[in-house]
PDB file as gemmi writes it, atoms N, CA and C in Angstrom:
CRYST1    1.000    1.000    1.000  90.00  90.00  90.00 P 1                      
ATOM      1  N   UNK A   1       4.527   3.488  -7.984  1.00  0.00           N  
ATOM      2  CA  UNK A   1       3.496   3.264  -6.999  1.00  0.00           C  
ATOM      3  C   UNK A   1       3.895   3.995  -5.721  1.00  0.00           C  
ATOM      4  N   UNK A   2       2.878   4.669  -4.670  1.00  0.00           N  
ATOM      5  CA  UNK A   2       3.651   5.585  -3.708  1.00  0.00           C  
ATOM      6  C   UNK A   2       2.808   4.271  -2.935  1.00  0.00           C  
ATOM      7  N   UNK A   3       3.404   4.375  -1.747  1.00  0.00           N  
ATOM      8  CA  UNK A   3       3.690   3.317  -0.895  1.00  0.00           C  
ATOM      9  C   UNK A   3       3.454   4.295   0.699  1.00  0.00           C  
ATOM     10  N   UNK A   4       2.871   3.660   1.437  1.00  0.00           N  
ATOM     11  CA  UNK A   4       2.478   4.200   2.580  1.00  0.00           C  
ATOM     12  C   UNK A   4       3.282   2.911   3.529  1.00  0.00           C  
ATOM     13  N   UNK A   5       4.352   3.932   4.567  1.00  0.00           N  
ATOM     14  CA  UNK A   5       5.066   3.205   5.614  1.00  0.00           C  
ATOM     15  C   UNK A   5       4.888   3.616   7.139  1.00  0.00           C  
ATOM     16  N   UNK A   6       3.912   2.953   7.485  1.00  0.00           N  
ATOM     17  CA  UNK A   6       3.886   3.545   9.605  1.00  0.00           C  
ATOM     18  C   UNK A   6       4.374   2.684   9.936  1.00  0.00           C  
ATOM     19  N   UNK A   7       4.231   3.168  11.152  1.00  0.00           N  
ATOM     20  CA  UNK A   7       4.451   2.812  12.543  1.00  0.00           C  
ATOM     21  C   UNK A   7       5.875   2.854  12.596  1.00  0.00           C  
ATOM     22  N   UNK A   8       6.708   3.499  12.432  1.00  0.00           N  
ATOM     23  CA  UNK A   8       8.349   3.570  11.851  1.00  0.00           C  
ATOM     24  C   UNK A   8       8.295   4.193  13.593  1.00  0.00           C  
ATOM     25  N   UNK A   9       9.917   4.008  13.681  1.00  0.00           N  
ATOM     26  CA  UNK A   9      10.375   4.396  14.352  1.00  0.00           C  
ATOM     27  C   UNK A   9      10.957   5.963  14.264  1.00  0.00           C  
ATOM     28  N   UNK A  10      10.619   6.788  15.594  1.00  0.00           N  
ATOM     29  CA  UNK A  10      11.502   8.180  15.412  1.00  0.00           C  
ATOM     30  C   UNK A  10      12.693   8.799  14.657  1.00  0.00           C  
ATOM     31  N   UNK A  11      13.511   7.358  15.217  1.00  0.00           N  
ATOM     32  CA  UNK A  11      15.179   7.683  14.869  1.00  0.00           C  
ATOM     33  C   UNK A  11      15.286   7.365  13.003  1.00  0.00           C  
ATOM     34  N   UNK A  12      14.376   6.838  12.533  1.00  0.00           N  
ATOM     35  CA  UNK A  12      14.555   6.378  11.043  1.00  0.00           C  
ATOM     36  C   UNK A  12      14.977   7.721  10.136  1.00  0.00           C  
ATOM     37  N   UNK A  13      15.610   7.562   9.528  1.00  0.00           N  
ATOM     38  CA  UNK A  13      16.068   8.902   8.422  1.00  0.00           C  
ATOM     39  C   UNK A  13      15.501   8.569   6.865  1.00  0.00           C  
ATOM     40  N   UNK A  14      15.193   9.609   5.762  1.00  0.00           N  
ATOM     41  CA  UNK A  14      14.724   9.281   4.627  1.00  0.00           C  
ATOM     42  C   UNK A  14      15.820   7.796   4.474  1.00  0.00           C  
ATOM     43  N   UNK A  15      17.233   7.747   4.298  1.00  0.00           N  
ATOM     44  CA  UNK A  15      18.404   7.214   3.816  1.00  0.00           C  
ATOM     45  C   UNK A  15      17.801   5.753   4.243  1.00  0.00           C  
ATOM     46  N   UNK A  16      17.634   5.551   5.706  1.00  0.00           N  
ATOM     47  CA  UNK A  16      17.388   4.421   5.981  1.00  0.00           C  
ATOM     48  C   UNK A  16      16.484   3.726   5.378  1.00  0.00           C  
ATOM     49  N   UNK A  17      15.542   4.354   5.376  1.00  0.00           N  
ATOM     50  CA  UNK A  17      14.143   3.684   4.440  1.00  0.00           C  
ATOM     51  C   UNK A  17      14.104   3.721   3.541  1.00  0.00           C  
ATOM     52  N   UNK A  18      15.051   4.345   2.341  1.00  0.00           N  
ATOM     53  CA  UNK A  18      15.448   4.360   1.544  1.00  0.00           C  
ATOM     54  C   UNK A  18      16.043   2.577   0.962  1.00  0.00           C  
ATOM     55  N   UNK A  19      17.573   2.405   1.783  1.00  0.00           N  
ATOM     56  CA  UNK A  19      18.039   1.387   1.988  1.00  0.00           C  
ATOM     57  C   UNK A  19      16.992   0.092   1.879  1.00  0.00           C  
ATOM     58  N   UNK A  20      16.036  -0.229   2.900  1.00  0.00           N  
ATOM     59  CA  UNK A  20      15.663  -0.979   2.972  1.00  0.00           C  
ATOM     60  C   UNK A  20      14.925  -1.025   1.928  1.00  0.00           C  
ATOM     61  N   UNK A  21      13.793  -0.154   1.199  1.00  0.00           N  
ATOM     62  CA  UNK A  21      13.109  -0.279  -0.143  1.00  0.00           C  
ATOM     63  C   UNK A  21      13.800  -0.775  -1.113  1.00  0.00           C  
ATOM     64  N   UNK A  22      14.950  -0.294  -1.381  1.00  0.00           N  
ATOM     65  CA  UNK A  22      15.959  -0.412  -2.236  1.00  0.00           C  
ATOM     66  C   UNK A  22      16.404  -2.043  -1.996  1.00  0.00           C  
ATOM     67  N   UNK A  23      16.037  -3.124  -1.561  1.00  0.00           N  
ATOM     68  CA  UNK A  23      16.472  -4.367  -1.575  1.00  0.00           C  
ATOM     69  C   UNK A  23      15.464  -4.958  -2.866  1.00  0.00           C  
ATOM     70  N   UNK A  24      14.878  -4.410  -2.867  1.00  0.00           N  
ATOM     71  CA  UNK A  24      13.464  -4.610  -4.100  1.00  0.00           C  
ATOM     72  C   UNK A  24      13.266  -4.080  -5.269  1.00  0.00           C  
ATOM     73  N   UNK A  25      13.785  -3.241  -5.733  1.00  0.00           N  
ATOM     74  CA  UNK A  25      14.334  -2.330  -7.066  1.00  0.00           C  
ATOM     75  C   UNK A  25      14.620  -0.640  -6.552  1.00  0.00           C  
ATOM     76  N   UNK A  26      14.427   0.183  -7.662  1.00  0.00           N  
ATOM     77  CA  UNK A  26      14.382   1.096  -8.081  1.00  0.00           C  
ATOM     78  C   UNK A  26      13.548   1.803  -7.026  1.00  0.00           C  
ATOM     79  N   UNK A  27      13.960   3.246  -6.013  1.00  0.00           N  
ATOM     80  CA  UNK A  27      13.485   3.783  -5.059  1.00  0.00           C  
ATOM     81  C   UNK A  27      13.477   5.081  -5.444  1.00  0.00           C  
ATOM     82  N   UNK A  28      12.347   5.921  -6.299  1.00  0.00           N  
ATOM     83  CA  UNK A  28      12.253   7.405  -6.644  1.00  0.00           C  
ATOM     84  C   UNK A  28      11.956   8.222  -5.644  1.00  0.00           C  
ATOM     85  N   UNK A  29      11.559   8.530  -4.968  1.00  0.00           N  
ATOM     86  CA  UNK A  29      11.476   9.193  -3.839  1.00  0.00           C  
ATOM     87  C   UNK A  29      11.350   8.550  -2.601  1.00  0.00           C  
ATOM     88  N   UNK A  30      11.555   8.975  -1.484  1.00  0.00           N  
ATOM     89  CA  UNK A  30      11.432   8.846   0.004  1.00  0.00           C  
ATOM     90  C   UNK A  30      10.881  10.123   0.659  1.00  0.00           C  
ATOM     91  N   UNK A  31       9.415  10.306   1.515  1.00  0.00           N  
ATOM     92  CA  UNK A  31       9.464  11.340   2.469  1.00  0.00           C  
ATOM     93  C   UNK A  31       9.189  11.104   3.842  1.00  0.00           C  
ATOM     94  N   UNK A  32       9.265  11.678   4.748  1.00  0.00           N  
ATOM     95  CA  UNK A  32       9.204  10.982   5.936  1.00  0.00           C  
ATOM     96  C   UNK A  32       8.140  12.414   6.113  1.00  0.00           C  
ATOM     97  N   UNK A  33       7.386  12.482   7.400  1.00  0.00           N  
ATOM     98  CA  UNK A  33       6.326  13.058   7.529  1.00  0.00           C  
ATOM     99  C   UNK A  33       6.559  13.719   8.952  1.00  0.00           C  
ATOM    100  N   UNK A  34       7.228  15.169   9.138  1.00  0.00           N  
ATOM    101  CA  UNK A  34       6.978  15.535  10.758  1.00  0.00           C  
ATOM    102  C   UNK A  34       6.524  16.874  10.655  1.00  0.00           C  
ATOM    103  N   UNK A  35       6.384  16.646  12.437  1.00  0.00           N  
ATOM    104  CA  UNK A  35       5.451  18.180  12.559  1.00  0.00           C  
ATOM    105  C   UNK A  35       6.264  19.523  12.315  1.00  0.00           C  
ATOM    106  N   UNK A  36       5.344  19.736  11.731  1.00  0.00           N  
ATOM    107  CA  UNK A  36       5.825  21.159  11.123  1.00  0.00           C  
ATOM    108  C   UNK A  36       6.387  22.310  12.358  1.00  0.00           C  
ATOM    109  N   UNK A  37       6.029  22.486  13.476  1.00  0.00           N  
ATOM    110  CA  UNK A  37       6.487  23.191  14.486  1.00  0.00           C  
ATOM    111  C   UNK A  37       8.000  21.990  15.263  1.00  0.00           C  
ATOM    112  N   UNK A  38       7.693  21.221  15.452  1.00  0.00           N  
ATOM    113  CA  UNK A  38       9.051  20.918  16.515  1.00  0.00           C  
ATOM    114  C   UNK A  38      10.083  20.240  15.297  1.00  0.00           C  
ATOM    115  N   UNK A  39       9.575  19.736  14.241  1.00  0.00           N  
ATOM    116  CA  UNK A  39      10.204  18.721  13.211  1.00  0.00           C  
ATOM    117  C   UNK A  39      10.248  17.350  14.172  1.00  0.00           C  
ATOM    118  N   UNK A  40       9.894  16.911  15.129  1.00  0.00           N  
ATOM    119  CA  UNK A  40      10.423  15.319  15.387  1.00  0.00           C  
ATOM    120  C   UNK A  40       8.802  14.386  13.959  1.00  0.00           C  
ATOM    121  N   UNK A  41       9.444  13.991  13.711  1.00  0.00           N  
ATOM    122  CA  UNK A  41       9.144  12.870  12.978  1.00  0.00           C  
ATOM    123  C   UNK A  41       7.295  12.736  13.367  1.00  0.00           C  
ATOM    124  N   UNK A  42       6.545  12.177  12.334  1.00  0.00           N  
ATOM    125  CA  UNK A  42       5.570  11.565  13.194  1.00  0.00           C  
ATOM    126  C   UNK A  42       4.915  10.036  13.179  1.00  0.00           C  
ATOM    127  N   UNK A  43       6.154   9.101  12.404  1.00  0.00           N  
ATOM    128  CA  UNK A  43       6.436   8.127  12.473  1.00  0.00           C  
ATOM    129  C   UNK A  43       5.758   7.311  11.145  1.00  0.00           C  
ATOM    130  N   UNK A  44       5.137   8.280  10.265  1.00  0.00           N  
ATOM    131  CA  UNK A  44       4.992   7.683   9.129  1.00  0.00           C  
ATOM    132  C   UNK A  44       5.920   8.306   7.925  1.00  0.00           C  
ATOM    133  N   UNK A  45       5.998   7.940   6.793  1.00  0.00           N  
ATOM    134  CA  UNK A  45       6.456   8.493   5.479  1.00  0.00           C  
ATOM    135  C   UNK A  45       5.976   7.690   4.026  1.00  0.00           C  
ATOM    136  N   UNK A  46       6.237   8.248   3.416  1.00  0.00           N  
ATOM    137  CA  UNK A  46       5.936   7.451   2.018  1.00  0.00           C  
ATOM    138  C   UNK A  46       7.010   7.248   0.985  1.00  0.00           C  
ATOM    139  N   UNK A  47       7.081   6.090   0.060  1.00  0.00           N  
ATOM    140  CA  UNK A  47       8.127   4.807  -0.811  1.00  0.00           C  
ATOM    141  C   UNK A  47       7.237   5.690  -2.017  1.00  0.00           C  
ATOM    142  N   UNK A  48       8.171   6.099  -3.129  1.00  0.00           N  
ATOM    143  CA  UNK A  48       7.368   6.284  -4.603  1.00  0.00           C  
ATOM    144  C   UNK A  48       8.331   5.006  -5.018  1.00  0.00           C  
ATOM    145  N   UNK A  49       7.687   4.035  -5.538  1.00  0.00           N  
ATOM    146  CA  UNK A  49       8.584   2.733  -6.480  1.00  0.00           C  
ATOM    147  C   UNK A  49       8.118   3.007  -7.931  1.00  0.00           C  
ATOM    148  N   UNK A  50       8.640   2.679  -8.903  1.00  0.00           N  
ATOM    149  CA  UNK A  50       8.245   3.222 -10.334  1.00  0.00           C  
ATOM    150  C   UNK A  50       7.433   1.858 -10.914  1.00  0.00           C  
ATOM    151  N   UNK A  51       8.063   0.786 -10.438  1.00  0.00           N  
ATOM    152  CA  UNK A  51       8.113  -0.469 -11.302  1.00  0.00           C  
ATOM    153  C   UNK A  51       6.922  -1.171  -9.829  1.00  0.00           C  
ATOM    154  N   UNK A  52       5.643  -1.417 -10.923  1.00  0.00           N  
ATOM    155  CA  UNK A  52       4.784  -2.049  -9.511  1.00  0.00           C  
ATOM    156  C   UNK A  52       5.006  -3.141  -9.000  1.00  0.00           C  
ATOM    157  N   UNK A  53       5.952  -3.830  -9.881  1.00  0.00           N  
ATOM    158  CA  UNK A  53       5.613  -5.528  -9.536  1.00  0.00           C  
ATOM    159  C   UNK A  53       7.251  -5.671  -8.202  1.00  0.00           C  
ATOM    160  N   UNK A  54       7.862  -4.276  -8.322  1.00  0.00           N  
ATOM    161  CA  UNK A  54       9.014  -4.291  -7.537  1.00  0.00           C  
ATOM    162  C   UNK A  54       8.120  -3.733  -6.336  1.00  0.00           C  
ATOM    163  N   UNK A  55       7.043  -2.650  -6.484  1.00  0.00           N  
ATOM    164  CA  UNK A  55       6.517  -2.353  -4.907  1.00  0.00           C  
ATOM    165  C   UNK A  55       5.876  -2.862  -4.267  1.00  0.00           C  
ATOM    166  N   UNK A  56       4.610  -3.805  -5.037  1.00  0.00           N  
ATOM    167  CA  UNK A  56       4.310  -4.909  -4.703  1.00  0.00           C  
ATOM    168  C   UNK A  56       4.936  -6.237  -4.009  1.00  0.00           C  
ATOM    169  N   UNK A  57       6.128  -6.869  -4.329  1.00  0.00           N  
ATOM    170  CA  UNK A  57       6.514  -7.108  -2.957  1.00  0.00           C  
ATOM    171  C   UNK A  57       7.390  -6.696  -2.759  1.00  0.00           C  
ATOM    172  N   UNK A  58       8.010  -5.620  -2.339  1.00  0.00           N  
ATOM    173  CA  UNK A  58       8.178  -4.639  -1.238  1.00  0.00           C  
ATOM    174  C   UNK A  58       7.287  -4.613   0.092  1.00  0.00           C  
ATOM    175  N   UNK A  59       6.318  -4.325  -0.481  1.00  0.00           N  
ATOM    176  CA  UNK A  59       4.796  -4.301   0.740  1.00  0.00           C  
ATOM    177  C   UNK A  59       4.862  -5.259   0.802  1.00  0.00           C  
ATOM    178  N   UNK A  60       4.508  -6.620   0.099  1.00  0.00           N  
ATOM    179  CA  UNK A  60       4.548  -8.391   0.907  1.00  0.00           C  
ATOM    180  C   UNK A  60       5.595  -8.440   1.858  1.00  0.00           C  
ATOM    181  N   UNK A  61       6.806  -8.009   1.404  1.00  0.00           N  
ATOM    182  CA  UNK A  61       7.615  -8.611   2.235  1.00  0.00           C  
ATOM    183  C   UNK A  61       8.487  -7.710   3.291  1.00  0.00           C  
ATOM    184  N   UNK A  62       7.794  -6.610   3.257  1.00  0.00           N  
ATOM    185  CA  UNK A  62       8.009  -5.401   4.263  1.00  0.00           C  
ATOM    186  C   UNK A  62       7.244  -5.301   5.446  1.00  0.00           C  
ATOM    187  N   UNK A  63       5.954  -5.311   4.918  1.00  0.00           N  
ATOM    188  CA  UNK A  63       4.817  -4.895   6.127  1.00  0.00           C  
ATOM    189  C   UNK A  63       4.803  -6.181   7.196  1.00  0.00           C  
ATOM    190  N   UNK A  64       5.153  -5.507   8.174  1.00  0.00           N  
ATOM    191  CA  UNK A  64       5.211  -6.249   9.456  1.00  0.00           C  
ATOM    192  C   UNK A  64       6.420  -6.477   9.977  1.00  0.00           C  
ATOM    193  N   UNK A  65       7.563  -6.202   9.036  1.00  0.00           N  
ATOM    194  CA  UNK A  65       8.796  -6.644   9.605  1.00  0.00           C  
ATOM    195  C   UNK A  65       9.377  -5.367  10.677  1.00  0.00           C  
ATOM    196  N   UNK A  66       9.983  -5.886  11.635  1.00  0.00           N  
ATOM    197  CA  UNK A  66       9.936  -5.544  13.212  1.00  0.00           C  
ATOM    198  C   UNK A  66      11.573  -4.293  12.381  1.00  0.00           C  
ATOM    199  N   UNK A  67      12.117  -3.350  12.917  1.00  0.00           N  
ATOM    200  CA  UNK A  67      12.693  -2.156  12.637  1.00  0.00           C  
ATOM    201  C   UNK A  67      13.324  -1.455  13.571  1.00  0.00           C  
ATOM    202  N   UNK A  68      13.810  -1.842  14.145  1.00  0.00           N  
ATOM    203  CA  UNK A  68      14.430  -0.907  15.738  1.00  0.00           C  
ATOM    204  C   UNK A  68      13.044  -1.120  16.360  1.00  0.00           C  
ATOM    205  N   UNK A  69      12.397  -2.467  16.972  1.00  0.00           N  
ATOM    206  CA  UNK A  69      11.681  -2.492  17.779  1.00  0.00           C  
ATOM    207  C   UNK A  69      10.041  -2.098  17.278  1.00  0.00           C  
ATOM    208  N   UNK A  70       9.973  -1.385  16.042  1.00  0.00           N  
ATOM    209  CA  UNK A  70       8.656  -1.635  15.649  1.00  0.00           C  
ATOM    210  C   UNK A  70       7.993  -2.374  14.896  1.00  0.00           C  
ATOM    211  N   UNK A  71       6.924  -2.739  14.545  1.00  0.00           N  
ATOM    212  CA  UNK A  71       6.579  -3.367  13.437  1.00  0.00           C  
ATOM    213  C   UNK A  71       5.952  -2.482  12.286  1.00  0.00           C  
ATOM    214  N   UNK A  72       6.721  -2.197  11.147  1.00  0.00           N  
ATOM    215  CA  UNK A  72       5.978  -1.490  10.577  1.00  0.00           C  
ATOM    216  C   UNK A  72       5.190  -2.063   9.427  1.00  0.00           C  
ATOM    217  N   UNK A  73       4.454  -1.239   9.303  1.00  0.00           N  
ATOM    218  CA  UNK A  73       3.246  -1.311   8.733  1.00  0.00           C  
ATOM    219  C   UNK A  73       3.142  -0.595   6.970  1.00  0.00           C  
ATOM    220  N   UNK A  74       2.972  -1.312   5.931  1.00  0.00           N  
ATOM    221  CA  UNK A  74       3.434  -0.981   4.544  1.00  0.00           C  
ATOM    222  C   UNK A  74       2.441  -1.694   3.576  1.00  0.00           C  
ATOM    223  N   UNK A  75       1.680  -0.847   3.252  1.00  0.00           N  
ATOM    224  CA  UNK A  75       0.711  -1.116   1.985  1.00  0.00           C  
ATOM    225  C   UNK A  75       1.109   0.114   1.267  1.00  0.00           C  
ATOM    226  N   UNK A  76      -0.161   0.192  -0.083  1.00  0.00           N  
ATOM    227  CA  UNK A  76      -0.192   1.212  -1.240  1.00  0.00           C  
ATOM    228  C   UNK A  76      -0.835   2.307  -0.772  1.00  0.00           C  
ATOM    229  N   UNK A  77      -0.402   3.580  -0.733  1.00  0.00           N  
ATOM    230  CA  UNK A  77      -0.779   4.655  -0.208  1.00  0.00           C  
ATOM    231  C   UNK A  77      -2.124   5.046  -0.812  1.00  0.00           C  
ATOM    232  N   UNK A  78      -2.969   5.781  -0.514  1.00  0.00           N  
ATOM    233  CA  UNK A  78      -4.629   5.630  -0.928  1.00  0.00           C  
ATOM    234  C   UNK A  78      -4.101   7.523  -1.214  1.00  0.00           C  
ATOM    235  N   UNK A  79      -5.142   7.464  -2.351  1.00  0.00           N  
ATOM    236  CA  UNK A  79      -5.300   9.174  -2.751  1.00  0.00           C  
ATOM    237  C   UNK A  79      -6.113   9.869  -1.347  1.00  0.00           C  
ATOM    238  N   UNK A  80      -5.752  11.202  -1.471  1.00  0.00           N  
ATOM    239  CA  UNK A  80      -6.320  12.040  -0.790  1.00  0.00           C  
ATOM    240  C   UNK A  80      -7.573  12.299  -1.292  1.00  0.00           C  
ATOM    241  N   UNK A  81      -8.600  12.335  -0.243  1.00  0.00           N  
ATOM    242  CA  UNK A  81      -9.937  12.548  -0.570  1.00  0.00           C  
ATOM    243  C   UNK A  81     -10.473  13.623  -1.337  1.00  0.00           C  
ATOM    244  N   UNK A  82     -10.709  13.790  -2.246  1.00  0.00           N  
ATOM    245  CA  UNK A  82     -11.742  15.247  -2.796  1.00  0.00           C  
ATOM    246  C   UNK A  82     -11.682  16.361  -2.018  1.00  0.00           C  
ATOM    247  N   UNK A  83     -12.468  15.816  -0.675  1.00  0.00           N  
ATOM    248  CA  UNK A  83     -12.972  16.610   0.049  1.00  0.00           C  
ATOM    249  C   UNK A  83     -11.850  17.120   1.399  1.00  0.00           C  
ATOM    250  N   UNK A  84     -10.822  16.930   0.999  1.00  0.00           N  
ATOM    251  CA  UNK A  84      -9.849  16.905   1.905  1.00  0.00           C  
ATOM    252  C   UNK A  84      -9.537  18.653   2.139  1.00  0.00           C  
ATOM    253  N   UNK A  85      -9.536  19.240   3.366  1.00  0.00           N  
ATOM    254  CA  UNK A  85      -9.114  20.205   4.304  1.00  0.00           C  
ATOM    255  C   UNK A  85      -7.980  20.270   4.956  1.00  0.00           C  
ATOM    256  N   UNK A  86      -7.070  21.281   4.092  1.00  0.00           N  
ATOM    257  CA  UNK A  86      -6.195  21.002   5.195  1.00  0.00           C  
ATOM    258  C   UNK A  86      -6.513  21.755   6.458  1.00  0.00           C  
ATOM    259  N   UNK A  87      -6.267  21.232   7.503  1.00  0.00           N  
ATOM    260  CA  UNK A  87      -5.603  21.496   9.159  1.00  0.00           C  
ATOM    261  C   UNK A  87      -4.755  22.287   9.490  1.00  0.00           C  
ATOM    262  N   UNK A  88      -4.957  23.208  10.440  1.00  0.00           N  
ATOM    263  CA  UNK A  88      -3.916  23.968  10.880  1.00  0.00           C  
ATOM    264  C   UNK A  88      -3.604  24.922  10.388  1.00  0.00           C  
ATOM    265  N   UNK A  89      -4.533  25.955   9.288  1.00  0.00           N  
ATOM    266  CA  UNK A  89      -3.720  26.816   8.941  1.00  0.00           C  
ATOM    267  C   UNK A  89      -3.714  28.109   9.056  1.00  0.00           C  
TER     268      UNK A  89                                                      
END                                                                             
């Protein structure tokens, strides 16, 4: 299941969020999401979990919990639209 994580903090590294997924099973990928010109972070990334009933609560018992001062924010990541454009190019 890919897993959508905001409101993260700057300083977070794949490893860290890694860690914390990883209290819940099996963690196949980690990406964190920054701008392509400066690289700082842009405070979201995405959890691939293999096993749903491990990402499932993951997200129960993730989303909202406070992180170096944020609260982040963790449901199931939604497909990209059809009609999706990329930006910027």
């Amino acid at each position: 299941m890919n897993i959508y994580v905001g409101n993260l903090s700057y300083k977070i590294s794949k490893e860290d969020l890694k860690q914390l997924f990883e209290e819940y099973g099996e963690v196949s990928s980690v990406s964190l999401i920054s701008d392509k010109y400066t690289g700082q972070s842009k405070g979201f990334g995405f959890v691939v979990m293999e096993n749903k009933d491990d990402a499932e609560r993951a997200i129960q018992e993730l989303n909202g919990r406070e992180v170096d001062h944020r609260e982040m924010k963790v449901n199931e990541a939604r497909p990209k639209p059809d009609n999706f454009v990329k930006r910027n190019r």
